[in-house]
SEDODO-947013 format. One record per residue (C-alpha): residue number from 1; residue in one letter; x, y, z. Coordinates in steps of 0.25 Angstrom, whole numbers, plus 2048, in hexadecimal, padded with zeros to 3 digits. Example, Ala and Ser with C-alpha at 12.3 -4.5 7.8 and 13.67 -1.06 7.14 Angstrom:
<sites>
<site num="1" residuo="A" u="831" v="7EE" w="81F"/>
<site num="2" residuo="S" u="837" v="7FC" w="81D"/>
</sites>
This chain:
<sites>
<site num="1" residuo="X" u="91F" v="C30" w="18E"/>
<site num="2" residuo="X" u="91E" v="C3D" w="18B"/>
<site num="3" residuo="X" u="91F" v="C46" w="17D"/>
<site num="4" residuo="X" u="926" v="C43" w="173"/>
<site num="5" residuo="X" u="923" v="C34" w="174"/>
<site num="6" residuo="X" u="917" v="C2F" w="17B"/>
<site num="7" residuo="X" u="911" v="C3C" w="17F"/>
<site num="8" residuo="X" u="908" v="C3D" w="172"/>
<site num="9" residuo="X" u="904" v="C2D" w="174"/>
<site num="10" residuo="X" u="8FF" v="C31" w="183"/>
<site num="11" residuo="X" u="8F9" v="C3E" w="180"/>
<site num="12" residuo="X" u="8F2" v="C3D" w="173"/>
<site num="13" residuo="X" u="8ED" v="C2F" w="179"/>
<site num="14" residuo="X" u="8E7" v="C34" w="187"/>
<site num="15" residuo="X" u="8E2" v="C43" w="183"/>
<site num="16" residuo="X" u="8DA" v="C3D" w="176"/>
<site num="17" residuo="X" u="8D2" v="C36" w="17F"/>
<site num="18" residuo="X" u="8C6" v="C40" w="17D"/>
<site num="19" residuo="X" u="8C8" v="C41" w="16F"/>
<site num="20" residuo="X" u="8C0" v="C36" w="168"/>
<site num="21" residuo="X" u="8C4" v="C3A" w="159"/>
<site num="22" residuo="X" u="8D1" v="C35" w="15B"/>
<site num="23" residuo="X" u="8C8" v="C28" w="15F"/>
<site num="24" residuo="X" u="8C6" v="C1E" w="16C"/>
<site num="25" residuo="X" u="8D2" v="C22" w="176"/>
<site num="26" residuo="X" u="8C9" v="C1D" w="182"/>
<site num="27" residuo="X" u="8D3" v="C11" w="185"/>
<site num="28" residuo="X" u="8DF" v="C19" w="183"/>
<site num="29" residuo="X" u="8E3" v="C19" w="192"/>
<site num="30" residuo="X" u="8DE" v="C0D" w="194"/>
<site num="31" residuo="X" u="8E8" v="C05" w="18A"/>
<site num="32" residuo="X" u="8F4" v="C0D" w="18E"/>
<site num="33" residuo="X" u="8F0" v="C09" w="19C"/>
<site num="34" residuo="X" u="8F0" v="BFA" w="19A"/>
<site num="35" residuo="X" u="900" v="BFB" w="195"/>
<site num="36" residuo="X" u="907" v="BFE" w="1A0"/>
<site num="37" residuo="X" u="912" v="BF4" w="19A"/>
<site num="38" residuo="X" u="914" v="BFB" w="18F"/>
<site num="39" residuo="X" u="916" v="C09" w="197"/>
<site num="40" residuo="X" u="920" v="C00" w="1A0"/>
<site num="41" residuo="X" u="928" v="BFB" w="196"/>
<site num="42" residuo="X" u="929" v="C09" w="18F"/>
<site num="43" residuo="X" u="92E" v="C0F" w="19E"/>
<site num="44" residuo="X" u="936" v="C03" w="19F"/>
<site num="45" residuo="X" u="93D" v="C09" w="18E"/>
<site num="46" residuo="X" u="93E" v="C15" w="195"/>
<site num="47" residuo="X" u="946" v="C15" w="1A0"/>
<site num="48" residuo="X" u="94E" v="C0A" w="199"/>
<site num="49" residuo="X" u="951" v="C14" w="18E"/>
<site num="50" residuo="X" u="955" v="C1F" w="197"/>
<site num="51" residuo="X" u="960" v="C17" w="19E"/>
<site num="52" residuo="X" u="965" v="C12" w="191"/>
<site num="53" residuo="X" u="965" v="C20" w="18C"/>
<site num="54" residuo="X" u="96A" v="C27" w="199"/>
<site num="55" residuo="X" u="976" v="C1C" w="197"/>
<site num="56" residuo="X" u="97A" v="C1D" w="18A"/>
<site num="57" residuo="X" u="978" v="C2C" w="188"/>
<site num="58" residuo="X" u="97F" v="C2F" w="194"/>
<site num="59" residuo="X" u="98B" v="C27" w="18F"/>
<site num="60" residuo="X" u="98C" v="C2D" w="182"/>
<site num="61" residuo="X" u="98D" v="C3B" w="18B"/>
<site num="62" residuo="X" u="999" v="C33" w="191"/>
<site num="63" residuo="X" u="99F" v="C2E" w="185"/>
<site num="64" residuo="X" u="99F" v="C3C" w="17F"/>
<site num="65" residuo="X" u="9A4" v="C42" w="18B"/>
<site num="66" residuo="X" u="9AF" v="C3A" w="18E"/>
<site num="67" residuo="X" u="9BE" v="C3E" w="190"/>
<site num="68" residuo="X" u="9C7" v="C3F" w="183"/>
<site num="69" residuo="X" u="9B8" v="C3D" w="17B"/>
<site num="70" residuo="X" u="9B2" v="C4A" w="17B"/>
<site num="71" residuo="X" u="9B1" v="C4D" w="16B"/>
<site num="72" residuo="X" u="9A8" v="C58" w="169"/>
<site num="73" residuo="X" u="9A3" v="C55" w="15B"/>
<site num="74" residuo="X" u="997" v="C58" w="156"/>
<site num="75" residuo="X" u="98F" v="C48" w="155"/>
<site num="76" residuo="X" u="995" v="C48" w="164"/>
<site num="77" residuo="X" u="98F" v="C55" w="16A"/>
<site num="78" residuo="X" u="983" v="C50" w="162"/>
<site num="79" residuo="X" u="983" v="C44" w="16A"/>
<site num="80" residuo="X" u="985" v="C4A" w="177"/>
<site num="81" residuo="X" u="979" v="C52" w="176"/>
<site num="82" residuo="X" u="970" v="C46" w="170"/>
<site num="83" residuo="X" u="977" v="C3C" w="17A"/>
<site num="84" residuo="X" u="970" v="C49" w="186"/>
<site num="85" residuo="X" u="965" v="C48" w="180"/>
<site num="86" residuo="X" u="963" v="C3C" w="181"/>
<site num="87" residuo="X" u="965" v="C3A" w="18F"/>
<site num="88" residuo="X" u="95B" v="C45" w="192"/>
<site num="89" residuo="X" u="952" v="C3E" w="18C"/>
<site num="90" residuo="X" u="953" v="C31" w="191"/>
<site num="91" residuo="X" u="952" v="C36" w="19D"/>
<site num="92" residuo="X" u="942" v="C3A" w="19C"/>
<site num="93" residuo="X" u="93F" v="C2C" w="19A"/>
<site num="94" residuo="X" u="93E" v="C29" w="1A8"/>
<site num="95" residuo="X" u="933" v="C31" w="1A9"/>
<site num="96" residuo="X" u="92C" v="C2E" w="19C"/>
<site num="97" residuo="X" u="92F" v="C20" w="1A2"/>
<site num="98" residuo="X" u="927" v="C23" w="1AF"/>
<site num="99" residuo="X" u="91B" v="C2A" w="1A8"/>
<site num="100" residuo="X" u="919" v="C1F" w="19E"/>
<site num="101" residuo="X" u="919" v="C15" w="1A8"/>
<site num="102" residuo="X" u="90D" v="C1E" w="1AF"/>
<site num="103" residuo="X" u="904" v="C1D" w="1A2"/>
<site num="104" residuo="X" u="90A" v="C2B" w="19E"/>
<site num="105" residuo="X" u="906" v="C31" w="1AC"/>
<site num="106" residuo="X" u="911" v="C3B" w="1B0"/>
<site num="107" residuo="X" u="915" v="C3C" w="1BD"/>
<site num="108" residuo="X" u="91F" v="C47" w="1BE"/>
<site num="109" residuo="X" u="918" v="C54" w="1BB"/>
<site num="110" residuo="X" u="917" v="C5E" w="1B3"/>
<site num="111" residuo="X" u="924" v="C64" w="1B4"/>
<site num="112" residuo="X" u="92C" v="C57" w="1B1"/>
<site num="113" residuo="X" u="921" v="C52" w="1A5"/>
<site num="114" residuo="X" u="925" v="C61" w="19E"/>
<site num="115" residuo="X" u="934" v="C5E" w="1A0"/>
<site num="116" residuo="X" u="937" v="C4E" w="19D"/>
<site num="117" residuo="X" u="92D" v="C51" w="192"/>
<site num="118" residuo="X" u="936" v="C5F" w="18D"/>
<site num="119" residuo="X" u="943" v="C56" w="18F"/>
<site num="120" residuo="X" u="93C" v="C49" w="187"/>
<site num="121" residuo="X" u="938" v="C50" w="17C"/>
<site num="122" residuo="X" u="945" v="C5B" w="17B"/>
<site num="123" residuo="X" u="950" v="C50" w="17C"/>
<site num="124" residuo="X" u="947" v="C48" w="171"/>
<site num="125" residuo="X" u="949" v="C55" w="167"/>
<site num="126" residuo="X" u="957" v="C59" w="16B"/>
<site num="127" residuo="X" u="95B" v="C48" w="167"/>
<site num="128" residuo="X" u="956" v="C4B" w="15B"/>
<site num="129" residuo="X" u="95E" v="C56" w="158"/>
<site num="130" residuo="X" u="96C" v="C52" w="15B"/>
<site num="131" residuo="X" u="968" v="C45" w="153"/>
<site num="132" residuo="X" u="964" v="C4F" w="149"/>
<site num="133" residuo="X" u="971" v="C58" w="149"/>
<site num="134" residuo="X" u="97A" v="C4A" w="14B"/>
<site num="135" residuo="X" u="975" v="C45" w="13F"/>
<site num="136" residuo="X" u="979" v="C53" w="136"/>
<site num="137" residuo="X" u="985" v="C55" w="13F"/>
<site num="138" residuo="X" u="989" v="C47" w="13A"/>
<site num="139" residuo="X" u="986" v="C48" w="12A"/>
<site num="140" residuo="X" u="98F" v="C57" w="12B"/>
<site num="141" residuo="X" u="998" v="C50" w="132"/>
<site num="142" residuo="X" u="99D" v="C46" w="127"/>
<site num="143" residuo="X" u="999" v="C4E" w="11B"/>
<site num="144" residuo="X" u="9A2" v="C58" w="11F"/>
<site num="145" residuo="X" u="9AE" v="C4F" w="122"/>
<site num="146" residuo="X" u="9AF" v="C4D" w="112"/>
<site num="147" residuo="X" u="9A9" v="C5B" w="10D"/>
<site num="148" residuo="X" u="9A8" v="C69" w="10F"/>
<site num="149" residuo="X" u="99B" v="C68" w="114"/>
<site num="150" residuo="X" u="996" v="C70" w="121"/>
<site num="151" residuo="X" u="99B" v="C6A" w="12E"/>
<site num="152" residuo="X" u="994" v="C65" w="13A"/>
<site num="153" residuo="X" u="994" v="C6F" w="145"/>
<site num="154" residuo="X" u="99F" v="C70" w="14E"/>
<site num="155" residuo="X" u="99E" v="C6A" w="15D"/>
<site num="156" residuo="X" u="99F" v="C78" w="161"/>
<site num="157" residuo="X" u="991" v="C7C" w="158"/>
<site num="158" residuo="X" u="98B" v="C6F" w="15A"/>
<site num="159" residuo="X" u="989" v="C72" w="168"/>
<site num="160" residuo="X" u="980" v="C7E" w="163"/>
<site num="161" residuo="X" u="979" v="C75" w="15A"/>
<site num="162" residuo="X" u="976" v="C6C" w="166"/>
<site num="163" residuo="X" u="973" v="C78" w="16E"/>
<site num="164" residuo="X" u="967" v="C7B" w="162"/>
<site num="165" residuo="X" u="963" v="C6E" w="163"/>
<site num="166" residuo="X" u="95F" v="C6E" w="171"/>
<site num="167" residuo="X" u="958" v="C7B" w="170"/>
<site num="168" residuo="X" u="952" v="C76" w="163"/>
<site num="169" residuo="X" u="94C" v="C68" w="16B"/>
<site num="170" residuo="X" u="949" v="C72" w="177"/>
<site num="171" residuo="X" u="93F" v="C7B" w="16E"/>
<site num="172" residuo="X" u="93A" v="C6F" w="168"/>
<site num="173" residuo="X" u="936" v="C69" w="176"/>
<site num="174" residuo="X" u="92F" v="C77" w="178"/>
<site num="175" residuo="X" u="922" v="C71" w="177"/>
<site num="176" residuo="X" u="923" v="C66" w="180"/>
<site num="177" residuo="X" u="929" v="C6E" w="18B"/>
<site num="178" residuo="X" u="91E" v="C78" w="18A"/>
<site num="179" residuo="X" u="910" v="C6E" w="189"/>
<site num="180" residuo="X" u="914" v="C64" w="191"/>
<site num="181" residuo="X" u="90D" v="C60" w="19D"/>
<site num="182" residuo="X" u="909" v="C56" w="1A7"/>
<site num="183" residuo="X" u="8F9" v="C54" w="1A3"/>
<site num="184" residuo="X" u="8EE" v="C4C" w="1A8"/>
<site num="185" residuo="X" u="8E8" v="C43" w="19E"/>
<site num="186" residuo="X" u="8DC" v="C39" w="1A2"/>
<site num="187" residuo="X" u="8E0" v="C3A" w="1B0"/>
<site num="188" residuo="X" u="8EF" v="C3B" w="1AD"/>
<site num="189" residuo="X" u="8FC" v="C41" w="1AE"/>
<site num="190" residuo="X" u="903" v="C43" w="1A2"/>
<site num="191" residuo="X" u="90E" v="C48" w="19E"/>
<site num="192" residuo="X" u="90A" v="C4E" w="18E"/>
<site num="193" residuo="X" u="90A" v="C5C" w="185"/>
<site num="194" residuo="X" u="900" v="C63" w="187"/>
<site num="195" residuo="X" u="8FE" v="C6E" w="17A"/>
<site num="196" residuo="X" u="8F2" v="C77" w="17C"/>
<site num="197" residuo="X" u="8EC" v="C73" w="16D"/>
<site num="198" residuo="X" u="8EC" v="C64" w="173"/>
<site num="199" residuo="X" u="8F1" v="C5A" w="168"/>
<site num="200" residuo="X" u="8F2" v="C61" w="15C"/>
<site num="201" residuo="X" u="900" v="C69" w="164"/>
<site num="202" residuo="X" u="902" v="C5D" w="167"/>
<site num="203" residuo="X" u="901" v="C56" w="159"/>
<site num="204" residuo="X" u="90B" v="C5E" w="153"/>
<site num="205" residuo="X" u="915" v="C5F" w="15F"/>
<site num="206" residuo="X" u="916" v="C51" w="15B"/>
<site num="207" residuo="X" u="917" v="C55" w="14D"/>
<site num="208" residuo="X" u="923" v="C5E" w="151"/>
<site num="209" residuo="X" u="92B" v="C55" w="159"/>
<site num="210" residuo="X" u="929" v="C4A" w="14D"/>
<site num="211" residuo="X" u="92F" v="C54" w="142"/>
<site num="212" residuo="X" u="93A" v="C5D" w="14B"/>
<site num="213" residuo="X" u="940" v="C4E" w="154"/>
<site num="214" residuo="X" u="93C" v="C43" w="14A"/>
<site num="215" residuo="X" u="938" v="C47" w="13A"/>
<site num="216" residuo="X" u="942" v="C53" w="137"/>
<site num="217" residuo="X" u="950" v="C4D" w="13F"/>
<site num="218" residuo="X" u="94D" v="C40" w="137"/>
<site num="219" residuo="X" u="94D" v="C49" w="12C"/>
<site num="220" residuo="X" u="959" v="C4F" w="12E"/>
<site num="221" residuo="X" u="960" v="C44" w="131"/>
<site num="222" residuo="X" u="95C" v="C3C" w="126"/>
<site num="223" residuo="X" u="960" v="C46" w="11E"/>
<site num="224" residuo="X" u="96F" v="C48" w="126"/>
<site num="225" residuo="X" u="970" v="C3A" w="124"/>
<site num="226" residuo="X" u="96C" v="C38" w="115"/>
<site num="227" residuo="X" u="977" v="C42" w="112"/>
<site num="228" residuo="X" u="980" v="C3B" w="11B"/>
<site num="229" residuo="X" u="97E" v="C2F" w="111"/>
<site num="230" residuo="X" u="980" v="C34" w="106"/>
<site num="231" residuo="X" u="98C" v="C3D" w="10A"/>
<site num="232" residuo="X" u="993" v="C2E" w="10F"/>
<site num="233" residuo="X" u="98F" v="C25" w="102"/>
<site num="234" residuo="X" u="994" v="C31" w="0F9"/>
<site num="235" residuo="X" u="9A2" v="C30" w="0FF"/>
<site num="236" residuo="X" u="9AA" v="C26" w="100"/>
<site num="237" residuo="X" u="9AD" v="C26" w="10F"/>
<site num="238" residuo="X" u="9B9" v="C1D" w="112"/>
<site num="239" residuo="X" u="9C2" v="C22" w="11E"/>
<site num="240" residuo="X" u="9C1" v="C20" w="12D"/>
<site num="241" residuo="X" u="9BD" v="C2E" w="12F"/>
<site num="242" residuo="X" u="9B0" v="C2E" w="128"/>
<site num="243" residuo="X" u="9AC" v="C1F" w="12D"/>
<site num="244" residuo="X" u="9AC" v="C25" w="139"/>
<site num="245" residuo="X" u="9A4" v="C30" w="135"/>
<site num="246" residuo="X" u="999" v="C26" w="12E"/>
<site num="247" residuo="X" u="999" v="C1E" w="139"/>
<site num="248" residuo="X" u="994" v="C2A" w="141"/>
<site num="249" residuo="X" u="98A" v="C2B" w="13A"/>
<site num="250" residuo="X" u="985" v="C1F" w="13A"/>
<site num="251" residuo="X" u="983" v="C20" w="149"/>
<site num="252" residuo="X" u="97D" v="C2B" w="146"/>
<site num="253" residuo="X" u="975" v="C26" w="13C"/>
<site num="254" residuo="X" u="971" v="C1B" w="145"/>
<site num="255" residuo="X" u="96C" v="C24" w="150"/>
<site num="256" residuo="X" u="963" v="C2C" w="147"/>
<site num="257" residuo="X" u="95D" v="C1E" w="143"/>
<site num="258" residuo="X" u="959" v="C1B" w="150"/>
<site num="259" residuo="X" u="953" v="C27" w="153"/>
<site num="260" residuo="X" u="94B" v="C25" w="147"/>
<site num="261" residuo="X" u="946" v="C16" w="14C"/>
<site num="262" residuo="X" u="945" v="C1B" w="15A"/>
<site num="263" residuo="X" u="93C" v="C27" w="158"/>
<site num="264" residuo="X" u="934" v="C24" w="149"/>
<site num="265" residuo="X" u="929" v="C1C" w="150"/>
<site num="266" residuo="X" u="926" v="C26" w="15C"/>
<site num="267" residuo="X" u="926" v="C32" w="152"/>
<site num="268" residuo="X" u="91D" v="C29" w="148"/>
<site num="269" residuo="X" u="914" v="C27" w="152"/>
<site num="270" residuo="X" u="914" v="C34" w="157"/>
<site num="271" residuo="X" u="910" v="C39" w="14B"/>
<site num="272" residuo="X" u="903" v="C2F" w="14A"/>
<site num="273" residuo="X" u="900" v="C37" w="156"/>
<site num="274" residuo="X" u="902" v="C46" w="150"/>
<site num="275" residuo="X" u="8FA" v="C40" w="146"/>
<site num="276" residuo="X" u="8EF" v="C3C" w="14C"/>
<site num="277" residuo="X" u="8ED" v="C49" w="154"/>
<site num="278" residuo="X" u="8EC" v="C52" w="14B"/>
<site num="279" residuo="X" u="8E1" v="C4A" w="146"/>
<site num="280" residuo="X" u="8E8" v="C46" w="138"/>
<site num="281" residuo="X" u="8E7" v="C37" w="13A"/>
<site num="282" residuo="X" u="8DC" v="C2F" w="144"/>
<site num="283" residuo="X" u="8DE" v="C2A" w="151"/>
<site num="284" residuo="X" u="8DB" v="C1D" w="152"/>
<site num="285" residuo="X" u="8DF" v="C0F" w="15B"/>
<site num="286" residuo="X" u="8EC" v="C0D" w="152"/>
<site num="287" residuo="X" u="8F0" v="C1A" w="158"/>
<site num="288" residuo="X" u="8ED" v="C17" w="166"/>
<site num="289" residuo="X" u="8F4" v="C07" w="165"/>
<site num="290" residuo="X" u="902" v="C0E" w="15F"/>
<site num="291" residuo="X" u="902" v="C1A" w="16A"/>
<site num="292" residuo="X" u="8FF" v="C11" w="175"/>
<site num="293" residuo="X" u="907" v="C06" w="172"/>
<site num="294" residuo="X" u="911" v="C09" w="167"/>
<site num="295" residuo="X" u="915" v="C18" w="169"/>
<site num="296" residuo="X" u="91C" v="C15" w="178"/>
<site num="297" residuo="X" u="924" v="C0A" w="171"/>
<site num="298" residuo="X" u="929" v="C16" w="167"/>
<site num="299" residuo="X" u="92C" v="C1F" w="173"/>
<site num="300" residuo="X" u="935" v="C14" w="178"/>
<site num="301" residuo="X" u="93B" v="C13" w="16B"/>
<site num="302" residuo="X" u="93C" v="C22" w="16A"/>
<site num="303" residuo="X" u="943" v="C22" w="179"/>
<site num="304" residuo="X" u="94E" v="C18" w="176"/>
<site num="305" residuo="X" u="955" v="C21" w="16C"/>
<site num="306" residuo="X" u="95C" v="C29" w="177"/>
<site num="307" residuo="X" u="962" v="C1B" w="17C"/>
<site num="308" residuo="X" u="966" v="C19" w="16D"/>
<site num="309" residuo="X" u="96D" v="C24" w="169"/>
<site num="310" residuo="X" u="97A" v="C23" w="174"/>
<site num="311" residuo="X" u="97C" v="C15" w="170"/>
<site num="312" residuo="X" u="97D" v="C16" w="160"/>
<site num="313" residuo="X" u="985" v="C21" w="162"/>
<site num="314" residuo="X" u="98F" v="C19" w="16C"/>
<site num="315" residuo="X" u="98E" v="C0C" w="163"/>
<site num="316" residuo="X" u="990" v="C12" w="156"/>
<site num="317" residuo="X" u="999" v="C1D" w="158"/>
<site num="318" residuo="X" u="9A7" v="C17" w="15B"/>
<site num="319" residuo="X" u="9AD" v="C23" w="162"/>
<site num="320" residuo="X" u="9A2" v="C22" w="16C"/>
<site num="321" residuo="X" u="9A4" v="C13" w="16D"/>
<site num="322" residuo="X" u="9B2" v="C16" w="171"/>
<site num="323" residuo="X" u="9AE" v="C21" w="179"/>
<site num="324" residuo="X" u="9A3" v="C18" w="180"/>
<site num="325" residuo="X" u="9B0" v="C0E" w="183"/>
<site num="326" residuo="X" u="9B6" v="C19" w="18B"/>
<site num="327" residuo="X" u="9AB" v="C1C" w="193"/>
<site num="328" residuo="X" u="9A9" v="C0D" w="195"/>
<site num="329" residuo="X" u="9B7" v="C0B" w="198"/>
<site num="330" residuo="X" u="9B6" v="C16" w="1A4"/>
<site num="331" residuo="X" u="9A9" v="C15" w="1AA"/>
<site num="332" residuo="X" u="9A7" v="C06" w="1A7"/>
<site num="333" residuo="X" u="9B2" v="BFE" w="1A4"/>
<site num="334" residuo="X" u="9AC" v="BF0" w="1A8"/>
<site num="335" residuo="X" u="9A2" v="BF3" w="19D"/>
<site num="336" residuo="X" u="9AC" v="BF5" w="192"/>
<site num="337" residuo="X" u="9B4" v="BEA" w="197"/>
<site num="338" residuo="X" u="9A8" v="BE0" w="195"/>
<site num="339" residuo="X" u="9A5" v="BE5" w="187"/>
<site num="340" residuo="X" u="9B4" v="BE3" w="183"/>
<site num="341" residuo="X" u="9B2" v="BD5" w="189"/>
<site num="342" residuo="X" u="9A5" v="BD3" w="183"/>
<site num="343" residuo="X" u="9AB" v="BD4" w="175"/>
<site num="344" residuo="X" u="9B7" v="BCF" w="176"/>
<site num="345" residuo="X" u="9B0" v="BC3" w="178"/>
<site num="346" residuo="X" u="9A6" v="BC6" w="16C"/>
<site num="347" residuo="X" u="9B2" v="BC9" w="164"/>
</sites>
């Protein structure tokens, strides 16, 4: 699929081609060609992922939105946001879906490879961000129930934080909605940036996206969280109240994780590639086997976080599990009826 994921794979592999210092690339196509069941089984991740995610994202919109549970607190607004990002997300899968089951050939034109592309890479940014701003919000959020330290926002400023971090993930989607382009490569369609200084823009375009969506929110967070740590074994926490609290966190904590597992290799790997066009380290066929074979298996891994994130929040956080029993108890009763049934007889 397209930038940020696959895109470097598919572009540095086909346009360096005529560039033998990089070394053979001759049978580049050729292999990619003879694998059409790993590209099915990657569309086959993809579609499969959007409807998981279009489900459970659009169910924690429900959950939050139903009567007599509409809490604006700050995590909540939060999870609103990350919850719309999601889905706008998922929702470009089918396409990166269709266009990897084509060998990376894009059928839809110009104007739609700029916009899924734009909308891929924004919503990839702006999940960041809240996960980001969740993970401060939540370390303020229990240090100031004991101290007089400064407070998280209010749900009335939150909404302006929100509002900066979607301007913030717009601007940092500037270059994507500006280069790219449907291109012919080797007789192909593709749908790929295109900077006018080839791949050395390219190199540290990757190199952006590493540090501003992967190295400096793990930072921060890490960080948010270290504190969060100390602050609770210092105390000696006891009362229902601040259970809750650290529970919380621990849902939170659990999301950041798998964020973490979920992105790591594809980011890893993506800086082998910056690497390797700016000439610091050589390319060789160690390069070419992980790319081919390897980085779309990281791509998947990457995607299935947006499927993850609705359901640790619904299964760790019990006021959304008894929120989710509403919903279920509305719009799906026969469903919570055989669960009950299911462990009763567990039980």
């Amino acid at each position: 699929m397209g930038d940020p994921f696959s895109n470097s794979s598919r572009t540095f592999n086909r346009t360096l081609q005529s560039k033998v210092t990089f070394g053979n690339l001759e049978d580049i196509d050729v292999t990619a060609d003879r694998s059409p069941v790993l590209r099915i089984m990657i569309s086959v991740v993809y579609i499969l992922v959007c409807a998981i995610g279009l489900i459970g994202n659009s169910l924690v919109l429900l959950i939050m939105r139903v009567k007599h549970s509409r809490q604006s607190t700050t995590i909540n607004i939060f999870v609103l946001n990350l919850a719309v990002t999601d889905i706008q997300f998922v929702l470009t899968l089918p396409f990166w879906a269709v266009d990897t089951a084509l060998d990376f050939s894009w059928p839809f034109g110009d104007a739609m490879c700029k916009i899924i592309l734009s909308v891929t890479v924004m919503n990839m940014y702006a999940s960041v961000f809240f996960l980001t701003a969740m993970g401060i919000t939540r370390y303020l959020s229990v240090a100031s129930a004991s101290k007089n330290r400064i407070r998280p926002p209010a749900s009335g400023s939150v909404k302006w934080v929100c509002t900066f971090l979607w301007v913030l993930a717009t601007v940092a989607t500037a270059p994507t909605s500006i280069f790219s382009t449907v291109t012919s490569v080797v007789g192909e369609k593709l749908c790929l940036l295109k900077f006018p200084a080839g791949q050395y823009w390219l190199a540290f375009y990757h190199l952006q996206k590493i540090m501003v969506a992967f190295v400096l929110p793990m930072l921060i967070l890490s960080i948010s969280y270290l504190l969060l740590l100390r602050f609770v074994r210092k105390r000696n926490i006891k009362n229902i109240h601040s259970r809750r609290r650290i529970q919380v966190t621990k849902s939170i904590t659990v999301v950041i994780l798998s964020f973490f597992l979920c992105w790591m290799p594809n980011h890893a790997i993506t800086f082998w590639g910056v690497l390797v066009k700016l000439n610091a380290i050589r390319w060789d066929e160690a390069y070419y086997v992980v790319h081919t074979y390897v980085f779309p298996v990281t791509v998947c891994l990457a995607h299935t976080n947006s499927c993850l994130n609705p359901f640790i929040y619904c299964l760790t956080r019990r006021a959304l599990r008894k929120k989710l029993k509403k919903c279920l108890s509305i719009f799906a009763p026969w469903l919570l009826k055989s669960s009950l049934q299911k462990s009763s007889r567990h039980a």
